[in-house]
C-alpha positions as CSV (number, residue, x, y, z in Angstrom):
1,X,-11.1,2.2,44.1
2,X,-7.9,0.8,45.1
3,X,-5.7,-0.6,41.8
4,X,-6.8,-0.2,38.2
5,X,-8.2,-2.4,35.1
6,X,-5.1,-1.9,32.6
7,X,-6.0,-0.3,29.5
8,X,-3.2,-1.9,26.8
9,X,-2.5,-0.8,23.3
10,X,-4.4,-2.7,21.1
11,X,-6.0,-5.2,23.4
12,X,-9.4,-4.8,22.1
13,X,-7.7,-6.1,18.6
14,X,-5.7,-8.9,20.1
15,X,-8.7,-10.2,21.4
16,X,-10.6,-10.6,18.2
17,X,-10.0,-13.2,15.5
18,X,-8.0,-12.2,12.0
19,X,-10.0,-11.1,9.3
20,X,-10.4,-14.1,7.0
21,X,-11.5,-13.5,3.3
22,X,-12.7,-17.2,1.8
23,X,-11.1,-18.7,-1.4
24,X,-12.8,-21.8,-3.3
25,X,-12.5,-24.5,-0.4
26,X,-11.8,-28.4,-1.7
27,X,-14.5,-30.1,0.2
28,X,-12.3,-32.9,2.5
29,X,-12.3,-36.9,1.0
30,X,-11.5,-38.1,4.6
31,X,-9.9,-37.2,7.6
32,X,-6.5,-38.3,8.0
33,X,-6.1,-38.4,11.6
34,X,-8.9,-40.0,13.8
35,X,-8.0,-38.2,17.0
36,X,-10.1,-40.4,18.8
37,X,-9.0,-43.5,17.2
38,X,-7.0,-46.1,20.1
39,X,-4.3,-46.9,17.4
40,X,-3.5,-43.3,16.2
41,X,-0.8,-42.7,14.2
42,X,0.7,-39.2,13.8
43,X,0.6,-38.1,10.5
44,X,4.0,-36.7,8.4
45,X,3.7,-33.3,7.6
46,X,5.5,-30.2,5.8
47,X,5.3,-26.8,6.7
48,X,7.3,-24.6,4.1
49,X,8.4,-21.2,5.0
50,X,5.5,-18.8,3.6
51,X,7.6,-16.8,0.7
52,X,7.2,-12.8,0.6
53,X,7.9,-10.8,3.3
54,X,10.0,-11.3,6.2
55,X,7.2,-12.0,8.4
56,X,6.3,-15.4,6.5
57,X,9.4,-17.5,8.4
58,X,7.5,-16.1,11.8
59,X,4.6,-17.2,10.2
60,X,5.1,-20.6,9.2
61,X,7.7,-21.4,12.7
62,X,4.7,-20.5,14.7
63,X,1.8,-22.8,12.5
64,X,4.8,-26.0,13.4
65,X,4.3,-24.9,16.7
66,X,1.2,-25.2,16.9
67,X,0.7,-28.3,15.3
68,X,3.5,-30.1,16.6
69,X,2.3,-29.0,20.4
70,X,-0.8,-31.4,20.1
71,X,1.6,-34.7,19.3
72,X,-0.4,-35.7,16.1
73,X,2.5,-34.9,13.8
74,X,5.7,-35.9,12.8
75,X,8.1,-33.0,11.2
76,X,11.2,-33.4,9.2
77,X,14.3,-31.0,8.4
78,X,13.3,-28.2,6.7
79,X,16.4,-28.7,5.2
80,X,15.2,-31.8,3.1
81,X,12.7,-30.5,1.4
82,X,13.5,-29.3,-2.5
83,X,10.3,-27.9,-3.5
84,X,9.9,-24.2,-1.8
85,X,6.5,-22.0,-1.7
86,X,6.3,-20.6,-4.8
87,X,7.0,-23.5,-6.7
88,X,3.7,-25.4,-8.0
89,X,3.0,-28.4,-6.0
90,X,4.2,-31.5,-6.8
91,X,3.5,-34.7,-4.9
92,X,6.8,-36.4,-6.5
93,X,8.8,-34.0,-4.3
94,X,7.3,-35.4,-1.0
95,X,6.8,-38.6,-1.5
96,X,10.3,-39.6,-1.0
97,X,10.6,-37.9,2.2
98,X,7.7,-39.9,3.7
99,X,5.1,-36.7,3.6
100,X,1.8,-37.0,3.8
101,X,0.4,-33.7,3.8
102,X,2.0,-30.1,3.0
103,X,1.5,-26.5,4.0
104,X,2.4,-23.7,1.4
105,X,1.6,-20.0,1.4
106,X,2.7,-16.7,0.4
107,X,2.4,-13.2,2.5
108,X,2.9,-10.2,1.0
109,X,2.4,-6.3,1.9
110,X,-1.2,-5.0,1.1
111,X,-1.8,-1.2,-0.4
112,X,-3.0,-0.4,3.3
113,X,-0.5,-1.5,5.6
114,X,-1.8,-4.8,6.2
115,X,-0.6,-8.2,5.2
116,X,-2.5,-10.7,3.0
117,X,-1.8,-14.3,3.4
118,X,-2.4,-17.1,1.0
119,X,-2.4,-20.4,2.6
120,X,-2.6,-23.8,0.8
121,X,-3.0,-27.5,2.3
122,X,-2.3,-30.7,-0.2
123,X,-2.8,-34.1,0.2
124,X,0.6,-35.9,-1.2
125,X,-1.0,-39.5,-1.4
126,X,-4.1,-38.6,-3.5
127,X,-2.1,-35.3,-5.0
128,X,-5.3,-32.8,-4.1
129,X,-5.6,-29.5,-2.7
130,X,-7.3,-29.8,0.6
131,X,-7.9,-26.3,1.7
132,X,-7.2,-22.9,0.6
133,X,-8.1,-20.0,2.0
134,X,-6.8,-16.1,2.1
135,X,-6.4,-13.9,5.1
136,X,-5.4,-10.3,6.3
137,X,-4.1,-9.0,9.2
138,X,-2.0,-6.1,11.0
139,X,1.5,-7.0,11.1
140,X,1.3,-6.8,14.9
141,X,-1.4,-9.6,14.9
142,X,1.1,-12.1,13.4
143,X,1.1,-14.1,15.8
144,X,-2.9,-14.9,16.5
145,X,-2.8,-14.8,12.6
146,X,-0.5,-18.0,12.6
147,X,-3.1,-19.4,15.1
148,X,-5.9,-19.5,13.4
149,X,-4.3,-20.5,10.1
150,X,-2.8,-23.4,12.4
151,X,-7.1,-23.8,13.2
152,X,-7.9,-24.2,9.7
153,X,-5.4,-26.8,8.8
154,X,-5.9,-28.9,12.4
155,X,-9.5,-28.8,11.2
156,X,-9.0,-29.5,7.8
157,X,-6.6,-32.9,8.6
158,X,-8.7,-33.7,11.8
159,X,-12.6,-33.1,11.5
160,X,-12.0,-31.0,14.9
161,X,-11.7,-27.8,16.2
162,X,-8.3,-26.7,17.7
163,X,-7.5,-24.7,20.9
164,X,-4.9,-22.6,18.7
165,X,-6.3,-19.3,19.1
166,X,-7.3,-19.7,22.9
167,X,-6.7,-17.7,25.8
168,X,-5.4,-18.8,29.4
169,X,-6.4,-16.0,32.6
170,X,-4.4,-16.8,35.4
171,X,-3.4,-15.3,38.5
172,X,0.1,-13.9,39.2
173,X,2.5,-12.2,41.8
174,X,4.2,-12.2,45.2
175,X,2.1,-12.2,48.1
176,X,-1.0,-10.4,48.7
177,X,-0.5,-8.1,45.8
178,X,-2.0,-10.0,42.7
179,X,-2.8,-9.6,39.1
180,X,-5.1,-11.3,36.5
181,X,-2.8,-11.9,33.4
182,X,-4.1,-13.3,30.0
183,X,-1.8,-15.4,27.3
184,X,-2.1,-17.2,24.5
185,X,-3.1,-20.9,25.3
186,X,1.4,-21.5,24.6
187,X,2.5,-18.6,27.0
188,X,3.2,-16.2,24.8
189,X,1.6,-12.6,24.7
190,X,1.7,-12.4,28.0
191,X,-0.5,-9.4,29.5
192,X,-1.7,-7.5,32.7
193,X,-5.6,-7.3,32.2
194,X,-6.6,-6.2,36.0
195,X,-4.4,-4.6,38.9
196,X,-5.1,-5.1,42.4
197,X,-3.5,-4.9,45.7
198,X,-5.7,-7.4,47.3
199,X,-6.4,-11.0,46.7
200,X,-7.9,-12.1,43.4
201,X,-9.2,-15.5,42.8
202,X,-9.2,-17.5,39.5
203,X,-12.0,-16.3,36.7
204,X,-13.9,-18.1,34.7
205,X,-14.8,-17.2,30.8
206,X,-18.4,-16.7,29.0
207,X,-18.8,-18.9,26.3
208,X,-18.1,-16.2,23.7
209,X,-15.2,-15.1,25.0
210,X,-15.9,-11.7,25.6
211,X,-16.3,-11.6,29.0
212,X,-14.0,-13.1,32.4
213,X,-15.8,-13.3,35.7
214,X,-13.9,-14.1,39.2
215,X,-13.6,-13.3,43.1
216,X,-11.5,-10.1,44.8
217,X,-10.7,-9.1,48.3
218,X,-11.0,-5.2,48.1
219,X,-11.2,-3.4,50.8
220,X,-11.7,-5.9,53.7
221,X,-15.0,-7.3,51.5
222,X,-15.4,-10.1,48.9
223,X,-17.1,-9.7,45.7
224,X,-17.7,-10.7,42.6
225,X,-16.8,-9.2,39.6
226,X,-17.2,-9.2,35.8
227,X,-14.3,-7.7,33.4
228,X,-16.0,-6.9,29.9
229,X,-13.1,-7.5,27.1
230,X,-15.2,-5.1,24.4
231,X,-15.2,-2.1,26.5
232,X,-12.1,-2.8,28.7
233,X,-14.5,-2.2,31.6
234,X,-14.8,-4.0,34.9
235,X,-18.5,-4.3,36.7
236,X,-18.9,-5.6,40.6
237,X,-22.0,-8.0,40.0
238,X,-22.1,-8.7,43.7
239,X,-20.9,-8.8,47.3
240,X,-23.0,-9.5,50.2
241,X,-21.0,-8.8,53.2
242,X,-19.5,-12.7,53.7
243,X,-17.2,-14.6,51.5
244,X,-18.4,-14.9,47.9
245,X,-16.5,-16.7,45.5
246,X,-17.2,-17.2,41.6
247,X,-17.9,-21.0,40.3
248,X,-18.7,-21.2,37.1
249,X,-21.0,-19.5,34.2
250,X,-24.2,-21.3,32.8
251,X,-24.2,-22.1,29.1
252,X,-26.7,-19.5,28.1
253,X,-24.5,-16.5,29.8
254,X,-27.5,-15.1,31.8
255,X,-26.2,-16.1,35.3
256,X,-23.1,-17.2,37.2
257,X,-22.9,-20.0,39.5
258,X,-20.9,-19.2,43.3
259,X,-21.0,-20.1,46.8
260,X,-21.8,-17.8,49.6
261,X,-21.4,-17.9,53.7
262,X,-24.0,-15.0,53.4
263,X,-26.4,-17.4,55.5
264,X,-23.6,-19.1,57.6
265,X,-21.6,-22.1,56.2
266,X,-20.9,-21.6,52.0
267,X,-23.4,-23.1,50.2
268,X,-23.8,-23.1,46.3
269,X,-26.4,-20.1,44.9
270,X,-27.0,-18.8,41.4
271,X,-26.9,-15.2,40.8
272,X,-28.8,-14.0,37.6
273,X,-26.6,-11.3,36.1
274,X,-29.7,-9.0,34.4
275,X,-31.4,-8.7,37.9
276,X,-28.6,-9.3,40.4
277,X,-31.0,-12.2,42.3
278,X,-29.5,-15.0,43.7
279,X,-31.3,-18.4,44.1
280,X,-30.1,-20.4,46.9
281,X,-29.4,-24.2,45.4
282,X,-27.9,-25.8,48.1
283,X,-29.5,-26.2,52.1
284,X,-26.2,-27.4,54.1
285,X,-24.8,-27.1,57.4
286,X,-21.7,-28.3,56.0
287,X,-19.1,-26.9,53.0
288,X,-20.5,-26.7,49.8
289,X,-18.4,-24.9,47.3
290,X,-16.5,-24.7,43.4
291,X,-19.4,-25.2,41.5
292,X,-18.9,-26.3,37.7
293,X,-21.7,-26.3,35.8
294,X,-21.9,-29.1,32.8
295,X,-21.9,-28.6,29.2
296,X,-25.7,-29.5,28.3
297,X,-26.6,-27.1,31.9
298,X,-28.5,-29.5,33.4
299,X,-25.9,-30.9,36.2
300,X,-23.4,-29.4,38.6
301,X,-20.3,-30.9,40.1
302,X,-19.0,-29.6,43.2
303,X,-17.2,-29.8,46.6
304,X,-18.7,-30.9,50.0
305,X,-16.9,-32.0,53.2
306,X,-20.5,-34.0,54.1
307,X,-18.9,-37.1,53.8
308,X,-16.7,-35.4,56.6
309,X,-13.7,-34.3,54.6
310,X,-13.8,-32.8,50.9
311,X,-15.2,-35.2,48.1
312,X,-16.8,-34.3,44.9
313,X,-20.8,-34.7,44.2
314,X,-23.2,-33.6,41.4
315,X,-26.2,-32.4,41.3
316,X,-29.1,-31.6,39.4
317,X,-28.8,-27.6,38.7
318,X,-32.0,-26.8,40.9
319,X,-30.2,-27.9,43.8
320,X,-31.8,-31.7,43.5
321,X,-30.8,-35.3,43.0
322,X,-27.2,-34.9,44.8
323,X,-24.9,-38.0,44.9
324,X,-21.3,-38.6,45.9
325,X,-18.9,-38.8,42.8
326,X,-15.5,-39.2,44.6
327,X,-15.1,-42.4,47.2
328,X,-10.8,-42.4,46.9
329,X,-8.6,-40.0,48.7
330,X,-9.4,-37.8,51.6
331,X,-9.3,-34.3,50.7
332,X,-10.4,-33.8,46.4
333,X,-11.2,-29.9,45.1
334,X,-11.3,-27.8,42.4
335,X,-13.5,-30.1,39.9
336,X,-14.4,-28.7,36.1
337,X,-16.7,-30.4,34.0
338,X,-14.9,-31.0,30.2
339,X,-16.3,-29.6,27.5
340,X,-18.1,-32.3,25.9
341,X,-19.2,-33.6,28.9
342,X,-17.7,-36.9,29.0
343,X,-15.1,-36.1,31.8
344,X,-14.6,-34.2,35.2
345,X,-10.9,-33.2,36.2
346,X,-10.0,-32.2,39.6
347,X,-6.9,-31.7,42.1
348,X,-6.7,-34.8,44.8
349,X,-4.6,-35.1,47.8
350,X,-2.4,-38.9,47.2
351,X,0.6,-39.2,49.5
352,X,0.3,-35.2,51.3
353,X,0.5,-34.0,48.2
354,X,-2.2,-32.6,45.6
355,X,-2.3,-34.4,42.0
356,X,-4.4,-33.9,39.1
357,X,-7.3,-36.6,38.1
358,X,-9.6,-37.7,35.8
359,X,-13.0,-38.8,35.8
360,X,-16.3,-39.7,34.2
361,X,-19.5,-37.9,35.7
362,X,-20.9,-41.7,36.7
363,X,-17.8,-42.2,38.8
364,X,-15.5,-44.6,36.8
365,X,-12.6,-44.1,35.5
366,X,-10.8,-42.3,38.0
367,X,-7.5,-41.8,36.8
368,X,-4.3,-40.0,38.0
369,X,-2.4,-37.5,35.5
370,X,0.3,-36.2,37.7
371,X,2.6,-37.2,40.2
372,X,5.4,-34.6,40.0
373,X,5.4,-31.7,43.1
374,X,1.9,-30.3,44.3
375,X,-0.8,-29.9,41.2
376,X,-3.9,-28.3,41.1
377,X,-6.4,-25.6,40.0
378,X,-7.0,-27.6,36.6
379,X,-8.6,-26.4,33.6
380,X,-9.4,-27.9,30.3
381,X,-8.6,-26.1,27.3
382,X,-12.0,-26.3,24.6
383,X,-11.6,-29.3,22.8
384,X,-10.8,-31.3,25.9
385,X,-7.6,-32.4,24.7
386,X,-5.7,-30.4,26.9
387,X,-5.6,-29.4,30.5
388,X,-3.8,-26.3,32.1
389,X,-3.0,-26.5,35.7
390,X,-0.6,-25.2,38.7
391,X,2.0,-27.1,39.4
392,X,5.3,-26.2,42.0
393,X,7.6,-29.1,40.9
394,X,10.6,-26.7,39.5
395,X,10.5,-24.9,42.6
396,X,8.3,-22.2,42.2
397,X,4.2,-22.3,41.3
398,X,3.5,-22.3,37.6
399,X,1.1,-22.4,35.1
400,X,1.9,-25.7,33.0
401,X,-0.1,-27.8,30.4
402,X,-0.3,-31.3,29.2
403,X,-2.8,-33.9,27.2
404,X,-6.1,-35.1,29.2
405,X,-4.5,-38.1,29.5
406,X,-1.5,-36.5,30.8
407,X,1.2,-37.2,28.7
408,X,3.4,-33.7,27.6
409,X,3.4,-32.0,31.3
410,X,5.3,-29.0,30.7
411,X,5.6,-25.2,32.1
412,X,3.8,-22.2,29.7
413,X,3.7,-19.3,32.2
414,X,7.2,-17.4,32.4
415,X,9.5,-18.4,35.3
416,X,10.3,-15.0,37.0
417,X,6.2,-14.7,37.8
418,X,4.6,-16.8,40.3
419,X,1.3,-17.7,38.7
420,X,-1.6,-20.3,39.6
421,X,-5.8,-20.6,38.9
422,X,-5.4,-20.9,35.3
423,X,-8.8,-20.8,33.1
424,X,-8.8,-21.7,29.8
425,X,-10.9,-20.0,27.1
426,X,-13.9,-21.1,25.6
């Protein structure tokens, strides 16, 4: 087989979350920030340095980071504050400075090599301890460490789960040679997971996590492919001798959705991964293709030019029941259902150029996100907050991110790569 699945130090590890030992949890009064809420206001918070070992200024710069990437916070000079992380908490030292909330910890060396972190959340106003929890970790994990920490406290202040510790798969490379990269959901820990010298097309995650599933031209044949995370392994699920292209997983894991010319023009089939059977869903003449399947597994949005030229329908997930979604523009593609279910985004062509939009699965509130260079290939993160997608406006394509209501646009993927199809983890 031509090219390779790269086997990387410690990927197995990377992959999995720290190991989190519970301390006595305050059970939460309120939530302070109602991320749904039309009037939000972000909320003041401090994030001391962790005291200890070096590690705990990595530590704490990365949980800022995180929290200040989502634009629910508002930080001040670390230079201001007068209380530091050993010091017992005292609300009379924030107050001043306008905090509402601070983070506190401690990291130190364990007896095995590892690194145990003590992490503390208080509520200024009401002068409480919110959360408190202790963690361990390699020191080469310091990084996903500060993630899920950053998890915990989103959670804790919000209600909510965060996309902190997430994954984004995209494609990258220079012509026909390209590679499936993974990073963390901010760019960083950038790595090679599969090596090939012909075309690969953007995967799509199982729910756990464990598992990425996507489209390669290898050896003058399409197939489809499955990459299994746990035993660094990669599995051809199917190819039938025409162009078969991965659409998107069903909730339960048991079968992948993709379209298939095996029986002429592509049409949309479901291929059941323990027997390798595909069920044919759609009966066109015409294009039907990038199925996406909806979170409750009952629907599917997808793309069909039998309106004469590319628009967006759903339908029911036997194949049933289709209606047209998309009435504005004349060419719209790449559509993925959020995951609560309350939007669809896709890549639409406004003024010869492709743009990012937004829209509810009964058709209104169609809404346009981008309008710098060509943008496409979006990809919601799993809260639905956030939305990766490719974008060429500095030049060269990129993988960039920004809120689902597309306000924070900005590049992730390094500059000296060319990288498009992002997929966001589950």
């Amino acid at each position: 087989m031509r090219g390779k699945l790269m086997k990387m130090t410690g990927l197995a590890a990377a992959l999995l979350a720290a190991v989190l030992l519970l301390l006595p949890e305050s059970a939460l009064a309120r939530v302070y920030i109602d991320i749904n809420s039309p009037g939000l206001k972000r909320l003041p918070i401090a994030v001391v340095d962790f005291a200890g070992v070096a590690e705990g200024t990595e530590l704490a710069d990365i949980i800022r980071s995180d929290l200040d990437f989502t634009g629910l916070f508002v930080f001040i000079n670390k230079s201001a504050f007068i209380e530091g992380a050993t010091a017992p908490f005292s609300p009379e030292n924030w107050r001043p400075l306008g905090i509402d909330a601070v983070v506190k910890g401690t990291i130190e060396a364990e007896a095995d090599g590892s690194l145990g972190v003590v992490t503390s959340v208080y509520d200024v106003v009401e002068s409480s301890n919110i959360l408190k929890k202790k963690y361990s970790t390699r020191k080469d994990l310091i990084r996903p460490l500060a993630h899920k920490i950053a998890d915990d406290i989103y959670e804790a202040l919000t209600g909510q789960k965060s996309y902190f510790s997430s994954r984004i798969v995209f494609i990258g490379g220079d012509g026909d040679k390209k590679s499936l990269y993974m990073m963390d959901y901010d760019g960083q820990r950038m790595k090679k997971i599969v090596s090939r010298g012909d075309i690969t097309m953007k995967g799509h995650w199982s729910q756990d996590g464990k598992k990425l599933f996507y489209s390669s031209l290898r050896n003058g044949k399409w197939g489809i492919y499955g990459l299994d995370f746990d035993q660094v392994s990669e599995e051809r699920l199917y190819s039938s001798g025409a162009t078969d292209l991965v659409g998107d997983i069903m909730p339960d894991g048991g079968s992948l959705l993709i379209s298939s010319s095996v029986k002429g023009s592509p049409n949309i089939y479901r291929l059941h991964l323990g027997t390798k059977e595909v069920t044919r869903l759609t009966h066109s003449e015409n294009i039907d293709v990038s199925p996406s399947v909806s979170p409750d597994g009952k629907s599917v949005v997808y793309v069909s030019d039998k309106s004469t030229v590319p628009q967006l329908y759903i339908m029911a997930i036997d194949g049933s029941s289709s209606r047209r979604l998309t009435f504005q523009g004349n060419y719209n593609t790449t559509p993925e259902w959020s995951r609560a279910g309350d939007l669809i985004v896709f890549s639409g062509r406004e003024g010869g150029r492709f743009q990012i939009f937004t829209i509810k699965p009964d058709g209104t509130e169609l809404k346009q996100l981008t309008d710098a260079g060509t943008n496409e290939e979006p990809s919601f993160s799993p809260d639905g907050r956030m939305i990766a997608f490719t974008s060429d406006r500095d030049g060269t394509k990129g993988v960039y991110v920004m809120t689902a209501s597309g306000d924070g646009q900005k590049r992730i993927s390094p500059r000296d790569i060319r990288a498009f199809g992002p997929s966001w983890s589950h």
